[in-house]
C-alpha positions as CSV (number, residue, x, y, z in Angstrom):
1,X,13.1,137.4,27.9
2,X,11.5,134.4,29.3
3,X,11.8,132.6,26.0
4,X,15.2,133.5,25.3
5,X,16.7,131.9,28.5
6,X,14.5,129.0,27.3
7,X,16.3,128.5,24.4
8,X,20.2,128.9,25.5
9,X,19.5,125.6,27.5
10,X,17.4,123.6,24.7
11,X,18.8,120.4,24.0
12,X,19.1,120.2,20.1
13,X,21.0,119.1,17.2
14,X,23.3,122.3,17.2
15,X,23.9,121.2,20.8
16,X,26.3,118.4,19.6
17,X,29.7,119.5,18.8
18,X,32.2,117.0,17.4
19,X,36.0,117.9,18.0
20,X,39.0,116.9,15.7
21,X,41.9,114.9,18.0
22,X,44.2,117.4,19.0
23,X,40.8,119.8,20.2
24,X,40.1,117.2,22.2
25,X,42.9,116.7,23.9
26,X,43.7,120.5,24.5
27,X,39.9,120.5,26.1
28,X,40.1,117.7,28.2
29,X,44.2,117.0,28.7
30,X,43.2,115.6,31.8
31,X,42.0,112.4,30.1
32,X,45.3,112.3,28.8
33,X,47.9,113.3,30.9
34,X,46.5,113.5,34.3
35,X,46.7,117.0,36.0
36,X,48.4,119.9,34.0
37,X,50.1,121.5,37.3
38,X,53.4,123.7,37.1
39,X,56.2,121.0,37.4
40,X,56.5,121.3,40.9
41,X,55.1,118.0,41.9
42,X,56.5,114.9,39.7
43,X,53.4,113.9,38.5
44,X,52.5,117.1,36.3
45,X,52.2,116.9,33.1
46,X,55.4,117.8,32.0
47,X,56.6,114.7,33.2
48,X,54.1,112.8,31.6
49,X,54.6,114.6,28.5
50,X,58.8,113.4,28.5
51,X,57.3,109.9,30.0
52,X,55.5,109.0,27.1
53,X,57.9,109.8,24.6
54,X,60.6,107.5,26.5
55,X,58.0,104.9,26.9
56,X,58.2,104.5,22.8
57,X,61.8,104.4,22.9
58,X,61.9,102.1,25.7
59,X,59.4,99.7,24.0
60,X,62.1,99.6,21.4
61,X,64.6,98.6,23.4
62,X,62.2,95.9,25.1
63,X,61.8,94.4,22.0
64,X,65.9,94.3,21.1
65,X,66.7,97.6,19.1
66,X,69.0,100.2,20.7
67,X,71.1,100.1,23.4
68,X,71.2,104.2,24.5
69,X,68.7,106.7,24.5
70,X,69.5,110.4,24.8
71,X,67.8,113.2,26.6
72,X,68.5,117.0,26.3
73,X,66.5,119.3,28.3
74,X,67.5,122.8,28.4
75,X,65.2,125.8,29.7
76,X,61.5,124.3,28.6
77,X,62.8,122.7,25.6
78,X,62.6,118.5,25.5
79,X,64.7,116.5,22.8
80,X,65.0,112.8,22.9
81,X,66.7,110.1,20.7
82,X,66.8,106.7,20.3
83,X,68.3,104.0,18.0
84,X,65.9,102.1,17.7
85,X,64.1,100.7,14.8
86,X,62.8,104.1,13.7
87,X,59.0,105.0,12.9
88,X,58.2,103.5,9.4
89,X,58.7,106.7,6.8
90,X,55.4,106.5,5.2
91,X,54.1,107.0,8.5
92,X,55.7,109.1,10.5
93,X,52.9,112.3,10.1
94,X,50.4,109.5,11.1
95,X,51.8,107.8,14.0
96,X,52.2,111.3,15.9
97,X,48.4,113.4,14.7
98,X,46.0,110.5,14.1
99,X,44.5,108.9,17.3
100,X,44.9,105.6,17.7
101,X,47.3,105.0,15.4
102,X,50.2,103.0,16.2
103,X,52.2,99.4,16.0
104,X,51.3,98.4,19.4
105,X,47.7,96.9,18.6
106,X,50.3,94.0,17.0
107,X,51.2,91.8,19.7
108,X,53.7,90.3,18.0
109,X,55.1,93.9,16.9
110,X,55.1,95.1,20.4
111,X,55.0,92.3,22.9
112,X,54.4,93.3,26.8
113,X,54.9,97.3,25.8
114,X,53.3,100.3,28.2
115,X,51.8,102.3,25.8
116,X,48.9,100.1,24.2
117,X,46.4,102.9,23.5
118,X,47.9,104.9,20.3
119,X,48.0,107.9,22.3
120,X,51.0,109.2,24.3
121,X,52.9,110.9,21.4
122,X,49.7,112.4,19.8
123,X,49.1,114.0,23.5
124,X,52.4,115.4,23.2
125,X,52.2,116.6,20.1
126,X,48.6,118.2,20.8
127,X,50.1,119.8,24.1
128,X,52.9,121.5,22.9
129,X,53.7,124.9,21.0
130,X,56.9,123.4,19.0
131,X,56.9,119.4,18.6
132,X,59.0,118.3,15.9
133,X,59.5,114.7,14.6
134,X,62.3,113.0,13.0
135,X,62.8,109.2,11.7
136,X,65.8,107.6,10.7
137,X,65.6,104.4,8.8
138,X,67.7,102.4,6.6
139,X,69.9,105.4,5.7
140,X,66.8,107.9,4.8
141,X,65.4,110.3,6.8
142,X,61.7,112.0,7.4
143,X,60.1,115.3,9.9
144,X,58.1,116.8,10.3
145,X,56.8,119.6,12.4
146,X,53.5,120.5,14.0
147,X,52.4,123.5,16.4
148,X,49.6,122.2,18.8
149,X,48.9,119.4,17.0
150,X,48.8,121.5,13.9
151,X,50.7,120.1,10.8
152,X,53.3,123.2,9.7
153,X,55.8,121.3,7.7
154,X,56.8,118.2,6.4
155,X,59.4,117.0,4.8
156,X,60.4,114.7,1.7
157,X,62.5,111.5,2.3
158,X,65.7,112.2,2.2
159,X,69.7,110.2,2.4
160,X,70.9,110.3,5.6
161,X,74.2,108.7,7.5
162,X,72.2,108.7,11.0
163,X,71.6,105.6,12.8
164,X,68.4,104.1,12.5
165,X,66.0,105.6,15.4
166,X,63.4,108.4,16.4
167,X,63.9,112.0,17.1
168,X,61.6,113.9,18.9
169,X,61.7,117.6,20.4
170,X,58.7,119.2,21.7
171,X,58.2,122.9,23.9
172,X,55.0,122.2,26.4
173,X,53.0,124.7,25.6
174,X,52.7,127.6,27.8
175,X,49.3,128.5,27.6
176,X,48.1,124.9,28.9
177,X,51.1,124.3,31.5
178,X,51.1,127.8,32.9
179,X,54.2,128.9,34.8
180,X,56.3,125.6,34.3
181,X,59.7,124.6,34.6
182,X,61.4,121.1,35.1
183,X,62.9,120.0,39.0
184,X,65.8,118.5,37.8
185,X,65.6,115.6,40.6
186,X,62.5,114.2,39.4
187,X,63.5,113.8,36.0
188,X,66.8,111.7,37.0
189,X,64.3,109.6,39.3
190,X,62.6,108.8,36.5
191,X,65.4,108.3,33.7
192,X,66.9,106.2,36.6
193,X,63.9,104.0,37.2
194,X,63.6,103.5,33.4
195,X,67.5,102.2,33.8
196,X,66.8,100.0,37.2
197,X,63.9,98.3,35.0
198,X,66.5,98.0,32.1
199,X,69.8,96.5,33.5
200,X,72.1,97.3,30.3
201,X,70.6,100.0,29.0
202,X,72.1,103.7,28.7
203,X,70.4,106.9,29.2
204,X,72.4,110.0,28.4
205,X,70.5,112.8,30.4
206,X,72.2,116.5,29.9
207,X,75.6,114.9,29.4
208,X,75.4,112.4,32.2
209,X,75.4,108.6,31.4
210,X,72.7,106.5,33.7
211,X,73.4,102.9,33.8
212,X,72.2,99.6,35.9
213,X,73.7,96.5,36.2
214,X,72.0,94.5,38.7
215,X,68.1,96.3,38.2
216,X,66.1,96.8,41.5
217,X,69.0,95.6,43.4
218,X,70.5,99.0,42.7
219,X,67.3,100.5,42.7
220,X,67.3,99.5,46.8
221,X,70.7,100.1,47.3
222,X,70.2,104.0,46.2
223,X,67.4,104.5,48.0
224,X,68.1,103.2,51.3
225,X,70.7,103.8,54.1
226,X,72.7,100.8,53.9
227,X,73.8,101.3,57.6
228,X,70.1,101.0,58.6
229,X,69.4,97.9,56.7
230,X,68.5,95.2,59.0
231,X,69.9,92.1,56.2
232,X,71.4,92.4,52.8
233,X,68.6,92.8,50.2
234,X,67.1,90.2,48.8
235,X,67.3,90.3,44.8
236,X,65.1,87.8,42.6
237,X,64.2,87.6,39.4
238,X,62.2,85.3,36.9
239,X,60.4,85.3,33.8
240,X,58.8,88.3,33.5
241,X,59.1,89.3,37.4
242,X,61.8,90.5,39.7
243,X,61.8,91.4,43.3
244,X,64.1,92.8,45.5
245,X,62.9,92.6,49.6
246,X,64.8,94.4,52.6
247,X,63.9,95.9,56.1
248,X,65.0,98.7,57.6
249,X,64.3,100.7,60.6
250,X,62.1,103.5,59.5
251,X,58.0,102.8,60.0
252,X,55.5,102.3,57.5
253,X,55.8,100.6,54.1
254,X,57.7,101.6,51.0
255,X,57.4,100.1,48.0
256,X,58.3,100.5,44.4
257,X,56.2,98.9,41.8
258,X,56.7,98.6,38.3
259,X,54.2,96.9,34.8
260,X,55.7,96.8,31.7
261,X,58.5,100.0,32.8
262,X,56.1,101.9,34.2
263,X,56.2,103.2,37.6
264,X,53.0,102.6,39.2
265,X,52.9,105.4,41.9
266,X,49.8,104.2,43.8
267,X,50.0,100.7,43.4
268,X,47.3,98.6,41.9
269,X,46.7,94.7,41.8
270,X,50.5,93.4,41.5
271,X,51.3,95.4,44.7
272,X,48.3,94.2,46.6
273,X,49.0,90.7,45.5
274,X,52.7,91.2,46.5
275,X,51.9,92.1,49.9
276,X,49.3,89.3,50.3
277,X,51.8,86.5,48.9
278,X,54.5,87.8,51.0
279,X,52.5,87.5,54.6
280,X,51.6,83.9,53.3
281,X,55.4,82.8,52.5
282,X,56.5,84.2,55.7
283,X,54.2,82.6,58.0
284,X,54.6,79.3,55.9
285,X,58.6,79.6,56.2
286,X,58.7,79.9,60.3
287,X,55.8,78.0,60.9
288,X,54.0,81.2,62.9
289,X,50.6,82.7,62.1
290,X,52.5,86.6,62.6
291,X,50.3,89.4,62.4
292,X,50.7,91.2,58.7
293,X,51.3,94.5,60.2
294,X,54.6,93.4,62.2
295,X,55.9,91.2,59.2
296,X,55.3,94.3,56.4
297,X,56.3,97.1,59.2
298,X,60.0,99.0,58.4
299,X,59.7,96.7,54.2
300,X,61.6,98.5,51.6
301,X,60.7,96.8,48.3
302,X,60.4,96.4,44.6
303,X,58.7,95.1,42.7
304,X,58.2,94.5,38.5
305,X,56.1,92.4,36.4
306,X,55.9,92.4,32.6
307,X,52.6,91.3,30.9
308,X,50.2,91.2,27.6
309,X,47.9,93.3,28.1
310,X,47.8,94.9,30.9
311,X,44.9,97.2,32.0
312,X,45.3,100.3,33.6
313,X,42.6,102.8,35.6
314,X,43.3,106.1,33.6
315,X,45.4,107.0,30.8
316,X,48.7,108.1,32.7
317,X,49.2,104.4,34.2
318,X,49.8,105.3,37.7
319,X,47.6,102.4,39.1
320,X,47.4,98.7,37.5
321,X,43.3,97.4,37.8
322,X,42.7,94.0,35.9
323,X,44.5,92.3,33.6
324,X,43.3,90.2,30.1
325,X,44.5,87.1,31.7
326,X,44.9,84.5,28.6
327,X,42.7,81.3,29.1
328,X,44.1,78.8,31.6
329,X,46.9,81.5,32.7
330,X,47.1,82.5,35.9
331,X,46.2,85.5,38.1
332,X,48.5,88.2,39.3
333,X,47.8,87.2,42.5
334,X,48.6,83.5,41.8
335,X,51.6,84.0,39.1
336,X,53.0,86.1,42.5
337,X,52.5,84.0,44.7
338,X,53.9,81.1,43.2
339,X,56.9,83.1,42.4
340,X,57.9,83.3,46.2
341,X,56.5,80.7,47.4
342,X,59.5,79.0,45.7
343,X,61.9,81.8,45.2
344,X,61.8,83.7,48.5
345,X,61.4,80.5,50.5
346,X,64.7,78.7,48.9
347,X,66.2,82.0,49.6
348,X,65.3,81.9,52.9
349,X,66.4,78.4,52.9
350,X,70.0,78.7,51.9
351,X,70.7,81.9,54.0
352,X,69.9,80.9,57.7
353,X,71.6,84.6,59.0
354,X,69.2,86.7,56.8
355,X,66.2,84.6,57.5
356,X,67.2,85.0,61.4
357,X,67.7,89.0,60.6
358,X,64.2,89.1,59.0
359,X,62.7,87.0,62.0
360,X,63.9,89.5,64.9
361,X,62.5,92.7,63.1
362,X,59.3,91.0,62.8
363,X,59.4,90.3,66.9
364,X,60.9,93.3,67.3
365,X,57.7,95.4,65.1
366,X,55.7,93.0,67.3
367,X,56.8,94.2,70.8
368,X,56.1,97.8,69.2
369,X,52.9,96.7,68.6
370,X,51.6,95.6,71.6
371,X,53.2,98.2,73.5
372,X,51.6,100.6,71.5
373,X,48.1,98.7,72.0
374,X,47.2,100.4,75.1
375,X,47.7,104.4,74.1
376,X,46.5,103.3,70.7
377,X,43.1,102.6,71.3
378,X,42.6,105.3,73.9
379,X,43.7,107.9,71.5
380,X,41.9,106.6,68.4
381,X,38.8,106.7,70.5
382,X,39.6,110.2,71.0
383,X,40.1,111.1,67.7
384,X,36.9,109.7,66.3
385,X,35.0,112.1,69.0
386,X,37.1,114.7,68.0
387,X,36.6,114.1,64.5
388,X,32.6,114.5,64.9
389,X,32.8,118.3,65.1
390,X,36.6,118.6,64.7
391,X,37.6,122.7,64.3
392,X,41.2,122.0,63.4
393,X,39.8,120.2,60.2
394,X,37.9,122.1,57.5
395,X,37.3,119.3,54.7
396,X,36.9,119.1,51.3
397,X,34.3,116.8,49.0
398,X,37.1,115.0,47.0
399,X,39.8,112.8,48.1
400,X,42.7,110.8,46.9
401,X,41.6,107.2,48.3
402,X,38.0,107.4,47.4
403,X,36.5,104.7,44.8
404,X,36.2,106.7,40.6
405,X,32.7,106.9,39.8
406,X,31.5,104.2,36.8
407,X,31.6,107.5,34.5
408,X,33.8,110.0,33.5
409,X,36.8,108.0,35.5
410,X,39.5,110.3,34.0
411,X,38.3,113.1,35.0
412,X,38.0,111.7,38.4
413,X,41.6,110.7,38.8
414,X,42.7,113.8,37.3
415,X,41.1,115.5,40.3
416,X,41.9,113.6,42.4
417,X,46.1,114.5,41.9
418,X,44.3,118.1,42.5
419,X,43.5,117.2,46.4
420,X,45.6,119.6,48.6
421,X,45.6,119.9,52.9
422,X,47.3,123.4,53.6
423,X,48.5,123.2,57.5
424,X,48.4,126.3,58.9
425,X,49.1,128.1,62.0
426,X,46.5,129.7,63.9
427,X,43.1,131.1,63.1
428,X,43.7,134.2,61.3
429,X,45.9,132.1,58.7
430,X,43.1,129.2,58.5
431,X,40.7,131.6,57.8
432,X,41.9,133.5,54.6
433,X,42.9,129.9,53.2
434,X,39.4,128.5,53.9
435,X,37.3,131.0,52.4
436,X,39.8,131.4,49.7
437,X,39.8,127.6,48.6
438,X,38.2,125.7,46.5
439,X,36.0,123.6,48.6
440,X,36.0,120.4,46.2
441,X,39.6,119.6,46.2
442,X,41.3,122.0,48.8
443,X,40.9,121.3,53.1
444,X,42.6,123.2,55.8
445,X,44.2,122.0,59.1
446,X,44.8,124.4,61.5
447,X,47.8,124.2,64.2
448,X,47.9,125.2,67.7
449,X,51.0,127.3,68.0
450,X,54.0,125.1,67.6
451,X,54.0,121.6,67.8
452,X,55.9,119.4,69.4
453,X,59.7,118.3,68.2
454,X,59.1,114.9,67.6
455,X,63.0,113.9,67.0
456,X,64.5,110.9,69.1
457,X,60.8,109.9,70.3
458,X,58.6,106.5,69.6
459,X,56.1,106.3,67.6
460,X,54.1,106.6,70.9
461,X,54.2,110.5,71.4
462,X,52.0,110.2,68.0
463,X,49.0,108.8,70.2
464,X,49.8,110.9,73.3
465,X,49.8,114.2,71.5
466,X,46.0,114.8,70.8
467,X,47.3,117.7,68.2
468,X,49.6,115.2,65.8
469,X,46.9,112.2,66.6
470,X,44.2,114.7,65.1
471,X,46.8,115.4,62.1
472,X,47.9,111.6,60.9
473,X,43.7,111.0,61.4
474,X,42.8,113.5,58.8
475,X,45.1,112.4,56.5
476,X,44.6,108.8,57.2
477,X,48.0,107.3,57.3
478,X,48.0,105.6,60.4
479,X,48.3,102.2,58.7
480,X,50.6,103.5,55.5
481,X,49.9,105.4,52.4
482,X,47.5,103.5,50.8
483,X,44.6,105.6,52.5
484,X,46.2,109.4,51.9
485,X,43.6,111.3,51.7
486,X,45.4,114.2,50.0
487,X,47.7,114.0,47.2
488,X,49.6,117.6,48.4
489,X,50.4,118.3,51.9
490,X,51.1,121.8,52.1
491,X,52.7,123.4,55.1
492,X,51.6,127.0,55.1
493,X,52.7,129.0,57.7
494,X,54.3,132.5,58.1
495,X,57.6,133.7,56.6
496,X,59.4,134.9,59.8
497,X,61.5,133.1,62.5
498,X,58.0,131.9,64.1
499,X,56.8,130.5,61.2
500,X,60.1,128.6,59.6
501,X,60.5,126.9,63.2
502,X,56.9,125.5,63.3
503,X,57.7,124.5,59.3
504,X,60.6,122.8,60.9
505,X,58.9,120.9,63.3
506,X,56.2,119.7,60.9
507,X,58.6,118.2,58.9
508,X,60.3,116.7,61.3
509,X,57.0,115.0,62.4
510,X,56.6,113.4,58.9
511,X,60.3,112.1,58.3
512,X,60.3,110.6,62.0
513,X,57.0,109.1,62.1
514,X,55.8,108.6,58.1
515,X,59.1,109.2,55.8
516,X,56.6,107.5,52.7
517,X,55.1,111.0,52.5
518,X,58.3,112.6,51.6
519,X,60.1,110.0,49.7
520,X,56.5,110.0,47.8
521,X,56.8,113.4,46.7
522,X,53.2,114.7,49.0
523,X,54.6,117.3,51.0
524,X,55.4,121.2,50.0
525,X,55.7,124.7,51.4
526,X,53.2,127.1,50.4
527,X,55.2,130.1,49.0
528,X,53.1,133.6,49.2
529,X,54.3,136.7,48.7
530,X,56.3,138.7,50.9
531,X,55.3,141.9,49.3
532,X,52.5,144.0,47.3
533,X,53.2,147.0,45.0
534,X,51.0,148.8,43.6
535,X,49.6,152.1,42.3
536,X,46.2,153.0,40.4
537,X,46.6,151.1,37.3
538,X,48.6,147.9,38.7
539,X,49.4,145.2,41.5
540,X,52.3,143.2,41.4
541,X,53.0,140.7,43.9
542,X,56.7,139.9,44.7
543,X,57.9,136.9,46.4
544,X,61.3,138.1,47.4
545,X,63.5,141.3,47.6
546,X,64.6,141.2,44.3
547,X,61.2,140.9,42.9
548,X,59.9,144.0,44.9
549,X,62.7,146.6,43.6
550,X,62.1,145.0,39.7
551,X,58.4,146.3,40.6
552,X,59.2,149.3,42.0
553,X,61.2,150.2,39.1
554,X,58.3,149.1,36.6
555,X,56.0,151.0,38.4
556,X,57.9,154.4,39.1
557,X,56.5,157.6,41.5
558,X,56.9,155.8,44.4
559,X,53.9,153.4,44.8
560,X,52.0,151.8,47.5
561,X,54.6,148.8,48.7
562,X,52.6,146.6,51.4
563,X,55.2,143.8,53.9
564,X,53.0,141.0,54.2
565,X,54.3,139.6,57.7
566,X,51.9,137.1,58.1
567,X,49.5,134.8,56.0
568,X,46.5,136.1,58.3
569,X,47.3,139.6,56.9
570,X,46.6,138.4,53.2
571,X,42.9,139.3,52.3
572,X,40.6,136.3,51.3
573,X,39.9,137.6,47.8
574,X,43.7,137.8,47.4
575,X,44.4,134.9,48.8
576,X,42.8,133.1,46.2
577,X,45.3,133.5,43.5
578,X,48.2,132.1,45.7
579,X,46.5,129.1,46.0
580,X,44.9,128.7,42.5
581,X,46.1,128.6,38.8
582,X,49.1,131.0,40.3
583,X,50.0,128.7,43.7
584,X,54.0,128.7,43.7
585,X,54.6,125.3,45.9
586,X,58.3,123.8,46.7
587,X,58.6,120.3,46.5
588,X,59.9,118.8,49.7
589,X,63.1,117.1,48.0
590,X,65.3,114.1,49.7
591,X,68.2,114.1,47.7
592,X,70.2,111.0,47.2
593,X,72.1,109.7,49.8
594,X,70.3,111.9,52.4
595,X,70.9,109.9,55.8
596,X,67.6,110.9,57.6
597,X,68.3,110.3,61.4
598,X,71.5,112.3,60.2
599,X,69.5,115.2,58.6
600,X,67.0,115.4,62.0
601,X,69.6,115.1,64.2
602,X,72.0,117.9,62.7
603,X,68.4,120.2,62.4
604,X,66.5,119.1,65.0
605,X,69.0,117.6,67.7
606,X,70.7,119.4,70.5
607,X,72.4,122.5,69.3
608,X,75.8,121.2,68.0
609,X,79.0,123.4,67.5
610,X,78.6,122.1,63.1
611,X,74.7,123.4,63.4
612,X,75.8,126.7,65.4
613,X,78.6,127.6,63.0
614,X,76.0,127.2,59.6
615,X,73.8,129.6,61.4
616,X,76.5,132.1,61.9
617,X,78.3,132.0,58.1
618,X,74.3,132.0,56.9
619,X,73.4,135.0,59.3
620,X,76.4,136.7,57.8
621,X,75.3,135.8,54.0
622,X,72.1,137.5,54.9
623,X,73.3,140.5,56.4
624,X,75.6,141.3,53.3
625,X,72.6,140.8,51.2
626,X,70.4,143.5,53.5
627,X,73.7,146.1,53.0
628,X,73.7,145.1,49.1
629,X,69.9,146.0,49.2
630,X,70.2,149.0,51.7
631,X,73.2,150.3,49.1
């Protein structure tokens, strides 16, 4: 026996495998794609499955061919068309199955483009169960049609009286992207952002025409209050760069940043070097050495740069590192800075009111400041004892703003989109979750009974209140986003009156003090099911009324039917598959136009006559649904 084991771990020649593209991919789609996920956070790979095939047909529209591009997506089925120059026929099989094929090697074919790598649409292709493509060119017409990645038909060259362009419709596959479906609000962010970084261009998405005229000016204007804005927004724009600058009143730092059409999520070097290039034109333009904090504290910005070449740190493009800067061209950090060190400063220049506007919220973040200083560093000191042997906190080994190893970088990042803090309520709740998690990407945070409503107070109560000082410390956002720890915040807590008040009052918490979080897409509710059915051959767990009597009526002979009134009355062992592969989470969504001193105000305020009346016509939907079910 001893020299069998021996064997199964000897390092040979049979030990090597070589896999085609498309095995590849399915085995590793991380490399690819990022993390797989279920749709319900906009960075799964759904998204980046519909994101890659826009990229190509916004690449052609970057280079002057097509004006529209058209989006259907109905149930789990994606179709997208553009009119652009249309794939070459003799190559249409090739450019979507064989890796690293492609036009955008050809700098002159595909100037300043996001996909550079010959991959995207081979990902898709490899990904999905159906992927079909079609190209239109010079009044001919050639598919073809794969299933994962597999070649199943392809046709001749054939007349055609289409317009010139691409069609491509694909079905993510279900065995890779288990449980999916599409949040219709992420996907108009995106098709949105594609039109804010292409002023002109139409996207028809479902029916519905999406169209900018003035690029991240609009892109500002619909995602900020404009009765909170301290001074109209400041829109510039040169050769491959545009800006657009405003303050409001909320804390932190939000900003929207942008290479080549792609939305870089978490930043990268053209956002660092914006933020560094805009404390230095500041200071320069009122002659005062402010601290950075006060002049970046309550920014709204944007921010887009088009370049050759650009490098990214993992396949999905979330984050720009280096770029191949040409010889004798500048840096990012230098091409920024010279931009508004002339731009922003005549701006400034020629509109004395807006430069005066700008100047009192940077006094005004400075009075904060100091006030602050006092409580600030008496609480901090706190916290770092606290965090020595802190109970509240069980921690995991990976986290979102640690530093990818020199190997196997994709598989890094890919893990790191995994890192989740579930915030619980008490210790029975903490303790299923934490020994039913997976220690590498998954920590816990457990609450103290309810804590405290935070609407209408300063920042201050954040310091005072050891419980939310302990909180914004373990996931190290005290000085913005940059240092999230956690790429899913996940508010766990009971599903009765108790528990939605204390869900309640953590959100509230995050919209007052760090709205970034939510407008970033990190925060969810944990869904877990409300009841188990089961008799000797099956368990079914059902996550509302509806779902229980479909099980009972699959089950028959009256079976075992469990309430689960509390997350602390959920075993360990089951726990684990409501936070694994089969974790239902819901997005924490602010929907356009959302006012949100409005929203906490209406929820969280004193109890208005509007709020009272919602309660009762809601109490009264309920009731009619407990008769319907009773019946």
């Amino acid at each position: 026996m001893a020299e069998t084991k021996k064997n199964l771990f000897e390092y040979t020649e049979d030990s090597i495998k070589s896999l085609d593209w498309k095995e590849h991919i399915r085995l590793r789609p991380g490399m690819y794609i990022g993390k797989l996920g279920d749709g319900s956070s906009p960075d799964d790979g759904i998204y980046v499955l519909v994101k890659e095939v826009i990229d190509n047909c916004i690449d052609e529209y970057t280079m002057g061919y097509g004006r529209s591009i058209e989006v259907s997506i109905k149930d789990i089925s994606v179709t997208i068309r553009d009119y652009g120059r249309g794939i070459p026929l003799g190559k249409v099989v090739d450019v979507v199955s064989k890796i690293n094929t492609g036009a955008k090697y050809d700098s002159k074919v595909f100037q300043k483009s996001v996909g550079l790598n010959g991959v995207g649409t081979k990902a898709v292709n490899a990904l999905s169960s159906y992927f079909k493509v079609a190209s239109f060119r010079d009044g001919k017409v050639k598919e073809a049609e794969f299933e994962r990645g597999v070649l199943v038909k392809e046709s001749k060259e054939t007349k055609s009286d289409g317009e010139n362009g691409t069609l491509v419709t694909f079905i993510p596959d279900e065995t890779i992207f288990k449980n999916y479906h599409f949040i219709s609000e992420y996907l108009e962010k995106q098709i949105w952002n594609y039109c804010f970084l292409n002023a002109g261009m139409r996207i028809v998405f479902n029916g519905k025409s999406y169209i900018s005229k003035n690029g991240l000016l609009d892109l500002l204007e619909r995602n900020t209050n404009a009765d909170e804005l301290r001074y109209p927004i400041i829109h510039l724009k040169g050769d491959d760069i545009e800006v657009a600058i405003t303050h409001n009143n909320d804390y932190g730092e939000d900003y929207y940043s942008f290479v080549n059409g792609q939305h870089t999520t978490q930043g990268g070097t053209h956002q660092q070097a914006f933020r560094e290039a805009y404390i230095k034109v500041i200071r320069d333009f009122f002659k005062k050495d402010y601290d950075a904090s006060d002049i970046r504290q309550s920014i709204v910005a944007a921010i887009s740069v088009r370049v050759v070449e650009p490098v990214f740190e993992s396949q999905t493009k979330t984050k720009l590192g280096s770029l191949n800067v040409e010889d004798g061209g500048p840096s990012m950090r230098q091409f920024i800075l010279d931009f508004l060190s002339k731009q922003l400063d005549n701006y400034l220049h020629k509109n004395p009111t807006v430069a005066d506007a700008l100047k009192k919220r940077i006094e005004q973040s400075e009075r904060e400041r100091k006030d602050l200083a006092g409580i600030k560093k008496l609480a901090n000191e706190r916290a770092k004892k606290a965090n020595l042997h802190n109970k509240k906190l069980r921690d995991c080994r990976v986290h979102l703003n640690e530093e990818p190893p020199a190997k196997n970088k994709q598989e890094f990042f890919a893990t790191q989109k995994e890192t989740t803090i579930f915030i619980t309520e008490g210790d029975s709740a903490s303790g299923s979750i934490t020994k039913a998690r997976k220690v590498e990407t998954q920590a816990v945070f457990s609450l103290r009974g309810k804590p405290l409503n935070c609407f209408g107070m300063s920042k201050k109560v954040v310091y005072e209140n050891e419980e939310l000082n302990l909180l914004q410390h373990a996931l190290n956002i005290e000085e913005g986003l940059e240092g999230l720890r956690f790429n899913r915040i996940v508010i766990a807590t009971d599903a009765d009156v108790d528990g939605m008040h204390i869900r309640l009052l953590i959100m509230t918490f995050f919209l007052q003090f760090f709205p970034d979080l939510v407008k970033n897409n990190h925060v969810y509710i944990l869904e877990t099911p409300l009841f188990r059915v089961r008799n000797k051959q099956e368990t079914i767990y059902c996550y509302s009324e509806q779902e229980k009597q479909a099980a009972v009526r699959k089950l028959g002979s009256k079976p075992e039917i469990t309430r689960f009134k509390g997350l602390g009355e959920i075993s360990p062992d089951e726990f684990g598959r409501f936070i694994g592969e089969e974790m239902r989470l819901q997005p924490v969504i602010l929907e356009h136009g959302d006012h949100i001193q409005q929203l906490l105000e209406y929820y969280m305020g004193k109890n208005t006559q509007e709020r009272q009346e919602f309660i009762i016509n809601n109490l009264k939907v309920e009731l009619d649904t407990v008769e319907e079910a009773v019946a």
